[in-house]
C-alpha positions, 0 to 999 in steps of 0.5 A: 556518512560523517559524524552524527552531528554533520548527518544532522545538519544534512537531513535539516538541510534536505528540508527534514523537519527534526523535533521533539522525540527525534532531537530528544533521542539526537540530544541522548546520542550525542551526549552517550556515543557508546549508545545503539544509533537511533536513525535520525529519520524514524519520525521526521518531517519530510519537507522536500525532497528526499533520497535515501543513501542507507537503509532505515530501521525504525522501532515505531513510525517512519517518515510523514509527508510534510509538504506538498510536491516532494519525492521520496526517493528510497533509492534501492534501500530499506525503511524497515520496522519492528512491525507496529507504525507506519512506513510513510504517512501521507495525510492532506498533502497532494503530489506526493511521489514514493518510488525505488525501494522496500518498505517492510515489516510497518503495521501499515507500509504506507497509509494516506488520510486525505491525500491526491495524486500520490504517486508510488512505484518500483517499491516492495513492500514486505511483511506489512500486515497491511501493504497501502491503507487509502483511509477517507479523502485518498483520491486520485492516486497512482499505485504502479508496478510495485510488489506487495508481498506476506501482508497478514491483513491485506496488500491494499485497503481501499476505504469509504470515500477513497475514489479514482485512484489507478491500481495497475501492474502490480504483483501480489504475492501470498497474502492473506487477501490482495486487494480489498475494495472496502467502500472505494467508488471509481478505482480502476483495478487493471493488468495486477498479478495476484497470486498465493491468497489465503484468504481471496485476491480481490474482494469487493464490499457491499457498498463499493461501486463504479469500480473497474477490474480489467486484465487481472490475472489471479491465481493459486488463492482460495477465491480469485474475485469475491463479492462479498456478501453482507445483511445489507446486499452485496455490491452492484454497479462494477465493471469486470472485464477480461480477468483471468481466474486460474488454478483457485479453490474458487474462481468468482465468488458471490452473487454478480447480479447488478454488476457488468461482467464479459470477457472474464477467462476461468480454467482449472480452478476447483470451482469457477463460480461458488455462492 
């Protein structure tokens, strides 16, 4: 790894932006070498692309996305934290790609506030109260086989205004609830494993719609697929296709009426439809 300062020196050259508490803590580092190492990275600016060569422990936030068109490589590795921040920040950047890796134990594992066509894959994400949260703004991304694993809040949070993004083939594994359809218009839910929710696998909000989920297979949870039920309604205008709904307390939850569903598969749950 060389010294501190080469290290330093490299991550700048990698188009790492380093500034105000990270050069702060880098500046105390140097001065006190006897000191606990405070990775350089927690914090930082990403400003091209970047590919881990050591695992990342972070007392607050991770790394923000500071450019367009970069990839964020963990490279087999760990960005960890002491359970509050953020993983990765991604907010008003597009082309963004995230892939090869965990992400663990973050408030958030990664969050995104107006961002397009952010592409992640092949990462776990571990111990996150909250897997991926698409704040407003969020369209147009892709989340591929990627696990989502012990999220206390949910594996995904799909937000008002977070529209078109592709959620496919991915594996959900105890959480508290999969994937949460909060306010998400035309996001395509396909081909996901869902198993081991306390709480539901997917739930759709009453005011999501144009939502599509096809060939998921959701087991082993209280509630499989839940709309949800508010004083305003429940949801309508959403396409479920092909889901496979297996050995839960409830298979499908809710009222469907407003919404297409055909071809959906139940067997040994302890109720295949409940109110």
């Amino acid at each position: 790894m060389g010294s501190l300062t080469e290290r330093r020196q490299a991550y700048v050259r990698s188009g790492i932006r380093l500034g105000g508490a990270v050069g702060a803590a880098c500046s105390l580092l140097m001065a006190a070498p006897a000191a606990q190492p405070v990775d350089t990275l927690c914090g930082a600016t990403i400003v091209a692309d970047l590919k881990l060569d050591h695992d990342v422990v972070c007392a607050g936030d991770g790394l923000i996305a500071g450019a367009d068109g970069i990839w964020i490589d963990l490279n087999g590795y760990a960005l960890s934290g002491s359970g509050v921040g953020v993983g990765i920040a991604i907010t008003s950047h597009r082309d963004i790609t995230i892939s090869g890796g965990t992400i663990a134990n973050f408030a958030a594992g990664i969050r995104t506030l107006a961002a397009t066509d952010v592409d992640v894959k092949h990462v776990e994400f571990a111990g996150n109260p909250e897997g991926i949260d698409f704040q407003a703004g969020s369209i147009g991304n892709s989340i591929k086989e990627n696990v989502f694993r012990d999220s206390t809040i949910r594996g995904i949070m799909l937000r008002s205004n977070s529209k078109e993004n592709d959620i496919k083939n991915n594996t959900f594994i105890n959480n508290r609830l999969g994937i949460l359809v909060f306010g998400g218009v035309d996001n395509t839910i396909k081909q996901n494993e869902i198993s081991g929710s306390a709480l539901v696998g997917i739930r759709i909000n009453v005011i999501a719609t144009g939502n599509v989920l096809r060939d998921n297979a959701v087991s082993s949870s209280a509630v499989g697929i839940e709309f949800l039920v508010t004083p305003t309604g429940s949801a309508q205008g959403n396409d479920l296709r092909g889901n496979t709904l297996s050995t839960n307390g409830c298979g499908l939850k809710g009222p469907t009426s407003g919404n297409t569903l055909k071809d959906n598969v139940y067997f040994d749950n302890t109720a295949d439809t409940c109110s």
